[in-house]
Structure formats: C-alpha cells, structure tokens
C-alpha positions, 0 to 999 in steps of 0.5 A: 328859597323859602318860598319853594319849601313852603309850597312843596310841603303843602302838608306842613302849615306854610308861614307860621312862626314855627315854620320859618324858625324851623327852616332857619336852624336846618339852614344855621347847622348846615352851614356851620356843618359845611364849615366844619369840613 
C-alpha cells in the first residue's frame, strides 16, 4: 500500500525517512479516528 502512495506522488521524495513517518501517522490517526465512532 505503501508502495502505491509512493508512486502516485512522484512529486514527494519517495523512500526517505520522513516519508514512510509521515504516512505511518495519517495512517495512526485515522485508525484511532475510526475507532472513536
């Protein structure tokens, strides 16, 4: 899934650190959001 991100964003420099933490935490918050309903 991640993978796929990375390719539709080729704007966004794909496989950096920051990258892959930045896509964990949306990913973090909206399960907890989900949860929350």
């Amino acid at each position: 899934m991640g993978f796929n991100k990375c390719a539709l964003r080729v704007g966004r420099r794909c496989g950096s650190p920051r990258y892959w933490m930045e896509e964990a935490l949306l990913e973090v918050e909206a399960i907890i959001l989900n949860e929350q309903r």
